[in-house]
gemmi code that builds the backbone of each chain (N, CA, C; Angstrom):
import gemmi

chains = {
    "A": [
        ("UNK", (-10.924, 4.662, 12.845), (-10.045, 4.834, 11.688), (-10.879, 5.095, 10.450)),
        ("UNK", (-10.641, 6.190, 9.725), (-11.440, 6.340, 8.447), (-10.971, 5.120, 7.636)),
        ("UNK", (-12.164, 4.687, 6.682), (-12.007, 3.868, 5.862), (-12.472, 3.857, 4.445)),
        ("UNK", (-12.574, 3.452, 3.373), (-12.984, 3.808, 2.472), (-13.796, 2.280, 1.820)),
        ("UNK", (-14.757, 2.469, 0.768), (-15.750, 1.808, -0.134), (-15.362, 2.240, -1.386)),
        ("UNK", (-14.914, 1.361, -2.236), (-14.690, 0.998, -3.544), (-15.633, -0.599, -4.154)),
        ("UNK", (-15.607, 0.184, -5.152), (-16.483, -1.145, -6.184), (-15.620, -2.187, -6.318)),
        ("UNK", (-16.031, -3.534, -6.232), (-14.862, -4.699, -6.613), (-13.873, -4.951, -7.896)),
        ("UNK", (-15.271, -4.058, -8.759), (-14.641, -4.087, -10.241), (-14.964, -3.690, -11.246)),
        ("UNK", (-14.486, -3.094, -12.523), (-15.074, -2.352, -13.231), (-14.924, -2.404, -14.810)),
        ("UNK", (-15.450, -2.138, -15.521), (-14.842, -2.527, -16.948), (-14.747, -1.344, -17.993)),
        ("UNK", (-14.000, -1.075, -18.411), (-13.700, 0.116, -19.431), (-13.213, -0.655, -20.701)),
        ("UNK", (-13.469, 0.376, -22.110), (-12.558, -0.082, -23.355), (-11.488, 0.863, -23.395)),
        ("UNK", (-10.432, 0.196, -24.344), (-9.362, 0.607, -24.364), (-9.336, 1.856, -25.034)),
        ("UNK", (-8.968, 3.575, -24.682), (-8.723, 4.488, -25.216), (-10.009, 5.446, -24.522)),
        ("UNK", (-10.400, 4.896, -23.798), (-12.095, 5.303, -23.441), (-11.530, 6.079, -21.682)),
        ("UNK", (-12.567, 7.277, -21.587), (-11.980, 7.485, -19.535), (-12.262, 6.804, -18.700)),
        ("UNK", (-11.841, 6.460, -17.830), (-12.970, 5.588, -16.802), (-12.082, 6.354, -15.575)),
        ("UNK", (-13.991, 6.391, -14.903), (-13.990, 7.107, -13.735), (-14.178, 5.924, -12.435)),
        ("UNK", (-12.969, 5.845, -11.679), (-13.278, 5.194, -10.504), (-13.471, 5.600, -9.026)),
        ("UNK", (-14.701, 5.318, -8.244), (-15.130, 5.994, -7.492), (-14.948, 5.634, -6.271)),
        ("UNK", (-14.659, 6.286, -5.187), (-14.513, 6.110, -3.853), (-14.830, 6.731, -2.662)),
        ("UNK", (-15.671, 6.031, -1.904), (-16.237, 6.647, -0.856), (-15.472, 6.568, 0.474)),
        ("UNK", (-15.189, 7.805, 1.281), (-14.769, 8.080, 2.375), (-15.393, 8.642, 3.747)),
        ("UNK", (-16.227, 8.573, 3.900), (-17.615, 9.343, 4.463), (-17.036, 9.747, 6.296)),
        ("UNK", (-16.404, 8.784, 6.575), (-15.801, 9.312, 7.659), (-14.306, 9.482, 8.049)),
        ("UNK", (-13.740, 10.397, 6.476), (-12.541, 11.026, 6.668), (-12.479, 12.532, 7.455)),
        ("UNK", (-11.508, 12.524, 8.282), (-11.043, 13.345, 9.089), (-10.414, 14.447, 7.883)),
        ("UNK", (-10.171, 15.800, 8.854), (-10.047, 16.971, 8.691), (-8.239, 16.895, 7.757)),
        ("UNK", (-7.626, 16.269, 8.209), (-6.160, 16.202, 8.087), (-5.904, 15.009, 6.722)),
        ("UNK", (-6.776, 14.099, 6.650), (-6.942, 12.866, 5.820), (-6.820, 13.317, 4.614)),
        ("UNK", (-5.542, 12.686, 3.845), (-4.855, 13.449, 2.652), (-5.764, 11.892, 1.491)),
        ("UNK", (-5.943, 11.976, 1.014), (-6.735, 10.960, -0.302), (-5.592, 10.706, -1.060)),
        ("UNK", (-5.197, 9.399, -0.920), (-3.916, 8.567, -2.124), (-4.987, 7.509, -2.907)),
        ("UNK", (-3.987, 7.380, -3.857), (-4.408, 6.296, -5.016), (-3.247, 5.474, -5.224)),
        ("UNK", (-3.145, 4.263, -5.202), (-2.428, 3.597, -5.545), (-3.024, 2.704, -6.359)),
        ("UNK", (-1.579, 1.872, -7.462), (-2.096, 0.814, -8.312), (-1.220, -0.145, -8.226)),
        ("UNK", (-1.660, -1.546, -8.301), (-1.058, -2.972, -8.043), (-1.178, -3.789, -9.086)),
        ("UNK", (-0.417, -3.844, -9.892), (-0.435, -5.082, -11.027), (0.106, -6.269, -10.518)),
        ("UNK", (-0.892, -7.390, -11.502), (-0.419, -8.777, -11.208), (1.008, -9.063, -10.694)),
        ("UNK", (1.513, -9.641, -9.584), (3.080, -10.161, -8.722), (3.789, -9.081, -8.888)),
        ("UNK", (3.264, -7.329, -8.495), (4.282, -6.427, -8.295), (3.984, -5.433, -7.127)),
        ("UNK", (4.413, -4.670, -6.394), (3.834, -4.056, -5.119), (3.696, -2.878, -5.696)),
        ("UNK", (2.409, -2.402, -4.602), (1.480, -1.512, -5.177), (2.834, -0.195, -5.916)),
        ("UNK", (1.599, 0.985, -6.582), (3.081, 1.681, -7.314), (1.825, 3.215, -7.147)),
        ("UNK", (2.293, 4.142, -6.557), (1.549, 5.571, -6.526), (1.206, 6.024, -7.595)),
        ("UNK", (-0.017, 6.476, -7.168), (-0.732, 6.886, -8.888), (-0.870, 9.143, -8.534)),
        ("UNK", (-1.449, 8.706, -7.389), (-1.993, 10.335, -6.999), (-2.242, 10.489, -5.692)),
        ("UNK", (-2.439, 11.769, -5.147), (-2.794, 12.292, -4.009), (-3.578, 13.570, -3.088)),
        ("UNK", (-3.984, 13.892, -2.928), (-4.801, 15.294, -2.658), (-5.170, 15.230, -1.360)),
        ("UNK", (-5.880, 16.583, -1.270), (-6.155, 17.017, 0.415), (-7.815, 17.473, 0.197)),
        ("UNK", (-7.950, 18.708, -0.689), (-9.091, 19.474, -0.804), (-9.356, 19.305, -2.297)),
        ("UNK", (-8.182, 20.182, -3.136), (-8.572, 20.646, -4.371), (-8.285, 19.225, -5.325)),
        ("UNK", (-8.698, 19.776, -6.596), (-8.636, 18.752, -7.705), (-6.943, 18.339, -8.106)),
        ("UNK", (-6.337, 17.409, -8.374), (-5.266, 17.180, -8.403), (-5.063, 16.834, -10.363)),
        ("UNK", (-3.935, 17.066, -10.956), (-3.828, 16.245, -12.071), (-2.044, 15.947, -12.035)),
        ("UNK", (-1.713, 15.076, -12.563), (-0.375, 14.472, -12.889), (-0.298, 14.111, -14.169)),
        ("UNK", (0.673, 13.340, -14.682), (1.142, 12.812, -15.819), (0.270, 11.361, -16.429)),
        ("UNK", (-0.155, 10.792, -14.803), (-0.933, 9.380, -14.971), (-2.143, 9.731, -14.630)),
        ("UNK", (-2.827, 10.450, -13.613), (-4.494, 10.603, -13.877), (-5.084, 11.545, -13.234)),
        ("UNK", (-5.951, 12.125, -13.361), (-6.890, 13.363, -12.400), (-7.495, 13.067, -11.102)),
        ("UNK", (-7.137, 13.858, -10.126), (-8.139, 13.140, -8.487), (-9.263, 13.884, -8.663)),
        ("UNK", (-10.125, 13.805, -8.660), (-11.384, 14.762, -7.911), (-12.138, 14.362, -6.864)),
        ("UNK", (-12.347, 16.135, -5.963), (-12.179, 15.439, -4.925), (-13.792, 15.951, -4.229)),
        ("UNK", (-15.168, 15.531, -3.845), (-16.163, 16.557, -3.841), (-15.704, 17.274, -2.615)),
        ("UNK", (-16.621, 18.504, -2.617), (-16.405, 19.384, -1.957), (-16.562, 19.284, -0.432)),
        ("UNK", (-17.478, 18.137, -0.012), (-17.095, 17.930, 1.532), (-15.957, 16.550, 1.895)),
        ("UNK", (-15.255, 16.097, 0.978), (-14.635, 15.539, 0.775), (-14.888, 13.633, 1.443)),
        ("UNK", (-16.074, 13.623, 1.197), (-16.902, 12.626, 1.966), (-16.225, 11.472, 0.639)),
        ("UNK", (-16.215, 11.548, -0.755), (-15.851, 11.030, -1.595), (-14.894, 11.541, -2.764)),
        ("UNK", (-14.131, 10.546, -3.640), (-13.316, 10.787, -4.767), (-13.318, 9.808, -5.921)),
        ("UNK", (-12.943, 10.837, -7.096), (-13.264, 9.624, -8.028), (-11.746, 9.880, -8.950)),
        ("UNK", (-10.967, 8.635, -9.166), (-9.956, 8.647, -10.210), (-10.402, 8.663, -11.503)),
        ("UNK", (-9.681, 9.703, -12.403), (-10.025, 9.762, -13.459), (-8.755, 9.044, -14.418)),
        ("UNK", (-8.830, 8.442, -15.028), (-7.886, 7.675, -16.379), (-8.250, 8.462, -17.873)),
        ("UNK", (-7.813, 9.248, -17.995), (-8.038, 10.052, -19.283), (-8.443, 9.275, -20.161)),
        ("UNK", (-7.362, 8.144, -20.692), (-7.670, 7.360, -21.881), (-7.313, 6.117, -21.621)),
        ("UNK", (-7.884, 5.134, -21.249), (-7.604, 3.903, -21.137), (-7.107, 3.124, -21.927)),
        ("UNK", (-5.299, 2.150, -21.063), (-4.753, 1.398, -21.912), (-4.571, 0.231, -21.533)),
        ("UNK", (-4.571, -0.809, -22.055), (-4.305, -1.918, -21.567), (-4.095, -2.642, -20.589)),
        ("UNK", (-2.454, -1.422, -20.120), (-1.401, -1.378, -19.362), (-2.159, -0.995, -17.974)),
        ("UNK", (-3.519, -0.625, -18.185), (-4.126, 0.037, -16.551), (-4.700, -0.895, -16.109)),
        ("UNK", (-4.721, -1.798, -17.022), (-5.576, -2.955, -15.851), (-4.662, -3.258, -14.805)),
        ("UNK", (-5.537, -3.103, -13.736), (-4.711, -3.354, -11.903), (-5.774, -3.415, -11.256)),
        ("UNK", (-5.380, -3.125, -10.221), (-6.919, -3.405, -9.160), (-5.960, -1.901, -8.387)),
        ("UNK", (-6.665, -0.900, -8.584), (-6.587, 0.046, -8.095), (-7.121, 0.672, -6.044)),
        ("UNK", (-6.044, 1.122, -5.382), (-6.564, 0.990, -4.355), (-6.902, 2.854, -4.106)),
        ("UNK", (-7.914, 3.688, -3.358), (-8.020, 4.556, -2.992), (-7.912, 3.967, -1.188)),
        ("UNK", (-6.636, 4.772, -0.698), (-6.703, 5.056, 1.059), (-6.601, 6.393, 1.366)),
        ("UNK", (-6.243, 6.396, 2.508), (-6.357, 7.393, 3.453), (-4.772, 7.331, 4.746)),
        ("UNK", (-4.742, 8.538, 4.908), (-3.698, 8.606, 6.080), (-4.193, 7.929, 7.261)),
        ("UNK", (-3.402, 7.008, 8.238), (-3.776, 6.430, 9.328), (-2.791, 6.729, 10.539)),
        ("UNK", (-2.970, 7.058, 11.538), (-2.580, 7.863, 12.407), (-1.277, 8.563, 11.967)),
        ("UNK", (-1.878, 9.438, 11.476), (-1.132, 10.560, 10.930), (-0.002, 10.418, 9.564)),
        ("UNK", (0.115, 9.313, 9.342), (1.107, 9.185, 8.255), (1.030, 7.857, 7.367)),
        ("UNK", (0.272, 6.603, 8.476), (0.393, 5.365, 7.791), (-0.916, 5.432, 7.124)),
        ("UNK", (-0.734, 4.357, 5.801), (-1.987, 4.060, 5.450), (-2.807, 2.912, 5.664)),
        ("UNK", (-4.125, 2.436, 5.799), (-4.331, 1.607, 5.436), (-4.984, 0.935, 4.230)),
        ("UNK", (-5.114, -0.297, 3.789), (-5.460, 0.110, 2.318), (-6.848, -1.417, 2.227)),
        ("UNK", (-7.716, -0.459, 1.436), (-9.262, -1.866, 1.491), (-9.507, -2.771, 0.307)),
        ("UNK", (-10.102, -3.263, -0.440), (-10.115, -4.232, -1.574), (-9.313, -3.820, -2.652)),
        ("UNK", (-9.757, -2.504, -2.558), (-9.807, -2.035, -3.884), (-10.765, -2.633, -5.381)),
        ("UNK", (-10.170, -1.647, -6.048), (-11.145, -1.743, -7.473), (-10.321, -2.584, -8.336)),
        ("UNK", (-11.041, -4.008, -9.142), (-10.283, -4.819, -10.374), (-10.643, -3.770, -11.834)),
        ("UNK", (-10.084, -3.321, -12.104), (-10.097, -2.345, -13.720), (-9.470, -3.349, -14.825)),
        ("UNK", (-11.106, -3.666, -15.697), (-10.347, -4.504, -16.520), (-10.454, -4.014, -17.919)),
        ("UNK", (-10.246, -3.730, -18.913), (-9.145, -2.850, -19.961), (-9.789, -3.579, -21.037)),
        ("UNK", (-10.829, -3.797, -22.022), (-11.250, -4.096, -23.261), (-10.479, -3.620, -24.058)),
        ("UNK", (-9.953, -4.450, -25.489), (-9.436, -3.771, -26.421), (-10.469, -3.219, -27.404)),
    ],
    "B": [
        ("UNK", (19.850, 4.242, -8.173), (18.556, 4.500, -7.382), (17.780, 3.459, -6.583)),
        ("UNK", (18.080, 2.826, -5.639), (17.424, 1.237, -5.569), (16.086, 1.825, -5.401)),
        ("UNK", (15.862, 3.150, -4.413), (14.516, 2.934, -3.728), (14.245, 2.260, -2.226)),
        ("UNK", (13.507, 0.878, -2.370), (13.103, 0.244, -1.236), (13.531, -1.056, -1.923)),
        ("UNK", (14.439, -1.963, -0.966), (14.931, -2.925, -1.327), (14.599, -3.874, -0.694)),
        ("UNK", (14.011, -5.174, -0.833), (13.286, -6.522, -0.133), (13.844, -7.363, -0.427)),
        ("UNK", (14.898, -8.429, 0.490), (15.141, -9.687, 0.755), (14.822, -10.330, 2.003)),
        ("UNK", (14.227, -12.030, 1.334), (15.003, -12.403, 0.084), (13.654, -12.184, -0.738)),
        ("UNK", (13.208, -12.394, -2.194), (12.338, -12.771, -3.056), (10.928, -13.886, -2.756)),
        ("UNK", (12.281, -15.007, -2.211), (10.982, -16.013, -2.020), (11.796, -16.434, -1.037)),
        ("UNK", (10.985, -17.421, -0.339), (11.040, -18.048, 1.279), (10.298, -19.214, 1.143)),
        ("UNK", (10.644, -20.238, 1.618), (10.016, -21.617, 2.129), (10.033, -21.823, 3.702)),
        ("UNK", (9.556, -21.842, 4.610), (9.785, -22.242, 5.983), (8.869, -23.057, 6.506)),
        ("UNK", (9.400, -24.167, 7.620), (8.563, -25.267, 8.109), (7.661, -24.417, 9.108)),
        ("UNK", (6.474, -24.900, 9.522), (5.885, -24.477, 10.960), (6.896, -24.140, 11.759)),
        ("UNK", (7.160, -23.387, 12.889), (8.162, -23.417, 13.953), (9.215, -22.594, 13.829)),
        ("UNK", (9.776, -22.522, 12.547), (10.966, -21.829, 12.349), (10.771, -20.369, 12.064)),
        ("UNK", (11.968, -19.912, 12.485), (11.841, -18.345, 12.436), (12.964, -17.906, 11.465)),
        ("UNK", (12.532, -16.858, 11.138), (13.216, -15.728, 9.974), (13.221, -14.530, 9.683)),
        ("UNK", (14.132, -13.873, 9.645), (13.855, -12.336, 9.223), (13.757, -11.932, 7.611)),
        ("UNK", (12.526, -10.881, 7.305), (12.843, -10.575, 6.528), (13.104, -8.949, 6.255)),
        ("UNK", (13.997, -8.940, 5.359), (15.010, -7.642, 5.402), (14.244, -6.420, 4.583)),
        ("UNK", (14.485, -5.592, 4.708), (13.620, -4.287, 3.744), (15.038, -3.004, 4.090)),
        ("UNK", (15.557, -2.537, 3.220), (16.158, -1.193, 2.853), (15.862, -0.105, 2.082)),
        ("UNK", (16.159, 1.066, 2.527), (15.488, 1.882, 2.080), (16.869, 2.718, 1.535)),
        ("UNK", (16.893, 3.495, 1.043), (17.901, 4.861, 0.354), (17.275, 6.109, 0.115)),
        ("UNK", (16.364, 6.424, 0.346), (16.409, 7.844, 0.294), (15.729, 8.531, 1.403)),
        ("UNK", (16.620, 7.997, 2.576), (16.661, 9.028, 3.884), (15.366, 9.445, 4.380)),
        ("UNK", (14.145, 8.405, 4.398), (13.220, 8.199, 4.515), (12.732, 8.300, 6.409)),
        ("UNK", (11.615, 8.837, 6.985), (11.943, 8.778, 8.562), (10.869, 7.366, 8.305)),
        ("UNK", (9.742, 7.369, 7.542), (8.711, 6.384, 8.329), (8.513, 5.149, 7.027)),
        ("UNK", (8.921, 4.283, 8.017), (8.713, 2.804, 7.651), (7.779, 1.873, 7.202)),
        ("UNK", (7.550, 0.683, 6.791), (6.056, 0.139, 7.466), (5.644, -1.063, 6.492)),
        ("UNK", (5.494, -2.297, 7.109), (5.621, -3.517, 6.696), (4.176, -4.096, 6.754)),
        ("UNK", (3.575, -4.098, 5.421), (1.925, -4.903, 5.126), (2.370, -6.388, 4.970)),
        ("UNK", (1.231, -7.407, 4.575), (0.809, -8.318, 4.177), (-0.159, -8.240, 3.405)),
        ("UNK", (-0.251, -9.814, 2.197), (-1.239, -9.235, 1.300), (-1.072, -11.177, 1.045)),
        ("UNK", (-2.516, -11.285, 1.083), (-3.269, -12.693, 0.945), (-3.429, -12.962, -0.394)),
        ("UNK", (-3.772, -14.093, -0.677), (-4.361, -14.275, -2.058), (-5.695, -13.318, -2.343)),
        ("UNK", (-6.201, -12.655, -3.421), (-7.241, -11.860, -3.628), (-7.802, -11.200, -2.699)),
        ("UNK", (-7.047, -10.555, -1.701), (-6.754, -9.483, -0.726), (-5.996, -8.070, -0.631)),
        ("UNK", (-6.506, -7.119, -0.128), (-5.521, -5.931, -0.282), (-4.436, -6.108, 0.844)),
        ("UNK", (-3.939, -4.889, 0.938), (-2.500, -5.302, 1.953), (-3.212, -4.640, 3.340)),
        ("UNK", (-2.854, -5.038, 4.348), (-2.780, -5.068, 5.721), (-1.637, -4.703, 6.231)),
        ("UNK", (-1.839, -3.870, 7.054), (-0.410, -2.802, 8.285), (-0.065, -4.023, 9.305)),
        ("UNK", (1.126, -4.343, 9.265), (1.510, -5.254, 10.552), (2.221, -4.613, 11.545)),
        ("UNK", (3.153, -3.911, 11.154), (4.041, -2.904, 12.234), (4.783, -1.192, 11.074)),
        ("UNK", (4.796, -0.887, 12.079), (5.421, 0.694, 11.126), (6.207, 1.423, 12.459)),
        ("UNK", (6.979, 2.368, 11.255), (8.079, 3.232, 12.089), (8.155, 4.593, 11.927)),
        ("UNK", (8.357, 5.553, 12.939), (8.233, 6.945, 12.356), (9.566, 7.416, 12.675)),
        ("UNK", (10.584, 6.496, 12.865), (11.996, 7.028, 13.074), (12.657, 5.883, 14.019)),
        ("UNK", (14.196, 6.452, 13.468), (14.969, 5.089, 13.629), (14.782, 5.295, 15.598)),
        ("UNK", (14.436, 3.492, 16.139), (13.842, 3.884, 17.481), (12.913, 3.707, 18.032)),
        ("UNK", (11.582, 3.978, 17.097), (10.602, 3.978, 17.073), (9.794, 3.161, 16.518)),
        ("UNK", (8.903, 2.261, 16.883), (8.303, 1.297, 16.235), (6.798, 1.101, 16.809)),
        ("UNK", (5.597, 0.933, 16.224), (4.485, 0.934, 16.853), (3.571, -0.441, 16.031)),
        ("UNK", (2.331, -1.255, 16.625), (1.926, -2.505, 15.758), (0.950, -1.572, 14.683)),
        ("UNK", (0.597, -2.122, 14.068), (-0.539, -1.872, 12.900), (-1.856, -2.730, 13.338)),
        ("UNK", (-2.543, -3.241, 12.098), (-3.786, -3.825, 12.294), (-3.510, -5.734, 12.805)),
        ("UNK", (-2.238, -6.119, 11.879), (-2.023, -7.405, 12.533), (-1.326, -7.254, 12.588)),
        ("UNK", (-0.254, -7.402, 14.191), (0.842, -7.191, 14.531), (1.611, -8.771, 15.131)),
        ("UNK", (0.093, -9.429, 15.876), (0.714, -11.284, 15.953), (1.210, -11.862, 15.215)),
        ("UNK", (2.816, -12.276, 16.229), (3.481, -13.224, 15.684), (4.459, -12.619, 14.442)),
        ("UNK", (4.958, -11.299, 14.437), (5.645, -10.734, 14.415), (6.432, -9.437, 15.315)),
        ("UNK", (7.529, -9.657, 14.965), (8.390, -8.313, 15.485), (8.989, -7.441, 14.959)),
        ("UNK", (9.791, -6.040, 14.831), (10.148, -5.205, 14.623), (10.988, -4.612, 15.231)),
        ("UNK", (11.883, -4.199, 14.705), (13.277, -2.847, 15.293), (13.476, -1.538, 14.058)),
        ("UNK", (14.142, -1.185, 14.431), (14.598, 0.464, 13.864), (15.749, 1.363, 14.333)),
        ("UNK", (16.372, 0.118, 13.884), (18.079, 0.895, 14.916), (18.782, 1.872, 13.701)),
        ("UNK", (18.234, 1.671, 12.752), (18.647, 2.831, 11.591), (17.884, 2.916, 10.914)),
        ("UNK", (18.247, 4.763, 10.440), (16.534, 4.675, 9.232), (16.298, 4.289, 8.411)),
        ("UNK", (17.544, 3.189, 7.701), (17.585, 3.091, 6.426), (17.447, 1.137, 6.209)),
        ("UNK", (17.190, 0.795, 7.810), (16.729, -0.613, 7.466), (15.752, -1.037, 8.652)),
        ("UNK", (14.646, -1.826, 8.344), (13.102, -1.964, 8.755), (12.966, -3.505, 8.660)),
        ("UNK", (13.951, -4.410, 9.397), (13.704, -5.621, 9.221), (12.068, -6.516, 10.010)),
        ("UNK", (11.858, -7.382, 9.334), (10.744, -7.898, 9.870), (10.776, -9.604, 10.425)),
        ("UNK", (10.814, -9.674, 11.857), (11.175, -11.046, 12.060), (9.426, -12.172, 12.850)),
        ("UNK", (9.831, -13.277, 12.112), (9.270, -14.052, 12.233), (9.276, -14.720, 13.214)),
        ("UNK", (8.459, -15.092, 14.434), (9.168, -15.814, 15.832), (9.091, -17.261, 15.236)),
        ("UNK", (8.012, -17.728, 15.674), (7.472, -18.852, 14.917), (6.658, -19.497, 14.401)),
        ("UNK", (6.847, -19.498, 12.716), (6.443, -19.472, 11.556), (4.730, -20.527, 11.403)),
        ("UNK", (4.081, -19.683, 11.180), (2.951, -21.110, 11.116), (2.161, -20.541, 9.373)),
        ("UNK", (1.518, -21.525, 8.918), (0.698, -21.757, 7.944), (-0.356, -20.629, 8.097)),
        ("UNK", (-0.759, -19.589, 8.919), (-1.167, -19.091, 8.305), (-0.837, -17.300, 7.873)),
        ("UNK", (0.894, -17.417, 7.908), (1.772, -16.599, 7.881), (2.024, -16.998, 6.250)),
        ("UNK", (1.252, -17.282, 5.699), (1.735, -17.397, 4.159), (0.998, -16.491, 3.740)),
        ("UNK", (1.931, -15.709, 3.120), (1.289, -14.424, 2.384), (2.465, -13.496, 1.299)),
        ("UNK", (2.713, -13.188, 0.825), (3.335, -11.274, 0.373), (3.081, -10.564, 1.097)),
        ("UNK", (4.621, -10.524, 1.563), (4.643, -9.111, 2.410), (5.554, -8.262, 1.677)),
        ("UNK", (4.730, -6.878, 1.946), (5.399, -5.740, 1.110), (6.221, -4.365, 2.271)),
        ("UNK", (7.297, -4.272, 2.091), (8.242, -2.930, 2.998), (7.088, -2.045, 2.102)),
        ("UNK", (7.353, -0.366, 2.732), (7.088, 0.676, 2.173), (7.665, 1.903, 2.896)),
        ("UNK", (8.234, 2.461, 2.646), (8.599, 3.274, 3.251), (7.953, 4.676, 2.739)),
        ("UNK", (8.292, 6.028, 3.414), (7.618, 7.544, 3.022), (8.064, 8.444, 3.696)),
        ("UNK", (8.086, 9.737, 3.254), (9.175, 10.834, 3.446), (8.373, 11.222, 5.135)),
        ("UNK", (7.127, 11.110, 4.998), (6.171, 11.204, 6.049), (5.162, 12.504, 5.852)),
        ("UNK", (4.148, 12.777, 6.464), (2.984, 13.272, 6.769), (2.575, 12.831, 5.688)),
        ("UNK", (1.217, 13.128, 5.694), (0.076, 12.258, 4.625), (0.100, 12.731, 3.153)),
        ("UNK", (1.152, 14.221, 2.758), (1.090, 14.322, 1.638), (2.576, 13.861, 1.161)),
        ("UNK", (3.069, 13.042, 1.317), (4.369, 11.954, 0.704), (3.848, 10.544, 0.346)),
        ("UNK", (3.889, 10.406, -0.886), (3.633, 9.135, -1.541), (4.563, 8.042, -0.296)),
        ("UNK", (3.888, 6.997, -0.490), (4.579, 5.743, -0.437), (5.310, 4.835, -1.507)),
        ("UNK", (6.258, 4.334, -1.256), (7.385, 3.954, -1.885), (7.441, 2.727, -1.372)),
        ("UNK", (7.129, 1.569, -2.734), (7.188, -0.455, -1.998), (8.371, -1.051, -2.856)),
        ("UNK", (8.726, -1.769, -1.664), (9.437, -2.995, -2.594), (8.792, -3.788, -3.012)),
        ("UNK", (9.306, -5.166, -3.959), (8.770, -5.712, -4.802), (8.015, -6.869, -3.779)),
        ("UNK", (8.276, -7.128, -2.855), (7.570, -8.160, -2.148), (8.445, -9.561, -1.510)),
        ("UNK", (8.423, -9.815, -0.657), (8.921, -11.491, -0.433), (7.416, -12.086, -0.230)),
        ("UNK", (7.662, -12.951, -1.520), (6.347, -14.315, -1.071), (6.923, -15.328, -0.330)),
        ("UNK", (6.348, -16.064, 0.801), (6.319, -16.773, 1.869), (5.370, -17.430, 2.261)),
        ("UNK", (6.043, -19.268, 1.827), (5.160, -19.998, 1.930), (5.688, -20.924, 3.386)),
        ("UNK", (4.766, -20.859, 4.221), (5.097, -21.993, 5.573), (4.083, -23.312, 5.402)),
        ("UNK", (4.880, -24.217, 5.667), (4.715, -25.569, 5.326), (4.323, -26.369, 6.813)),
    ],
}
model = gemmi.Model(1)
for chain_id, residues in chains.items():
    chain = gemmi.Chain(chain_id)
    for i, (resn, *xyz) in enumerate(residues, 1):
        res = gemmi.Residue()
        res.name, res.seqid = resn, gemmi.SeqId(i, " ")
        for name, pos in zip(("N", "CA", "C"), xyz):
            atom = gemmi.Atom()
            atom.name, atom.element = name, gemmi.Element(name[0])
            atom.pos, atom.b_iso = gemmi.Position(*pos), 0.0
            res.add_atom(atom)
        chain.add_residue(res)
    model.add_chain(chain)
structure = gemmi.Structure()
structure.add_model(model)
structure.setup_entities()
């Protein structure tokens, strides 16, 4: 099962980008890259998603390198409100995910 | 719009006893799929569904069960309940293949005594 490596935790100031990084090294050909985010007593909530190319939405940028061994979430401008412990997974037999520590993002004012 | 709907909220149960807990979905969703999540832990796959019918285990599947007699409810039953079945468990459901977000309910926390 591909799996992924994320940092335990990370610290950004508020209004500032922060780039969070994730390693996938033995993702498969089909293995679509999600991001999810989990705030304190609420279930996780979708942030982003991609396959190959660079992704952007309303909440943050995927990038994705080119052998797709790794990805890093981008947070344009950091707010408060982003502190979560952010998870990067992967598709698991074919549709489920599974999901690993994830990253604690903690939000300086 | 409910989304993905989880009862009940919270749960108390002795060792021994069994319980279901309920997860609904509304938007005509084929694949299912019921984690756990520990204190300062990410969530864990216990069982999932890729259509009403269909049901397969995840990574911890002991000491739980699963059905899928419709697509639009993914109950999760408890045989019998032990201490170290205390956790948040989260439904999620998804339209399916790997480029459809996942969609959670809010969680039932469950403490066994």
């Amino acid at each position: 099962d591909a799996k992924t490596t994320q940092p335990n935790s990370m610290e950004s100031n508020e209004e500032e980008p922060v780039h969070l990084p994730c390693n996938h090294s033995t993702i498969s050909g089909t293995d679509y890259i999600h991001w999810y985010r989990q705030l304190p007593s609420q279930g996780p909530e979708y942030v982003i998603h991609g396959l190959t190319s660079n992704v952007n939405n309303r909440m943050a940028s995927l990038a994705i390198a080119e052998d797709r061994k790794s990805s890093t979430l981008i947070l344009h401008r950091a707010t408060l409100r982003d502190a979560a412990v952010y998870y990067c997974i992967l598709t698991y037999a074919g549709n489920m995910l599974t999901f690993g520590g994830g990253t604690r993002l903690m939000v300086k004012p | 719009n409910a989304g993905v709907t989880q009862t009940p909220k919270f749960q108390v149960l002795k060792t021994g006893q069994s319980m279901t807990l309920q997860c609904a979905q509304d938007m005509n969703h084929e694949y299912m799929s019921w984690y756990r999540q520990d204190p300062g832990m990410g969530l864990r796959l216990i069982h999932y569904s890729v259509g009403a019918g269909i049901t397969d285990q995840g990574e911890v599947p002991n000491g739980y069960n699963v059905s899928r007699s419709t697509t639009e409810d993914f109950p999760l039953r408890l045989l019998s309940a032990a201490p170290s079945q205390t956790s948040v468990y989260f439904c999620a459901s998804t339209a399916g293949t790997g480029n459809s977000p996942l969609h959670f309910g809010n969680g039932t926390r469950l403490t066994v005594t």
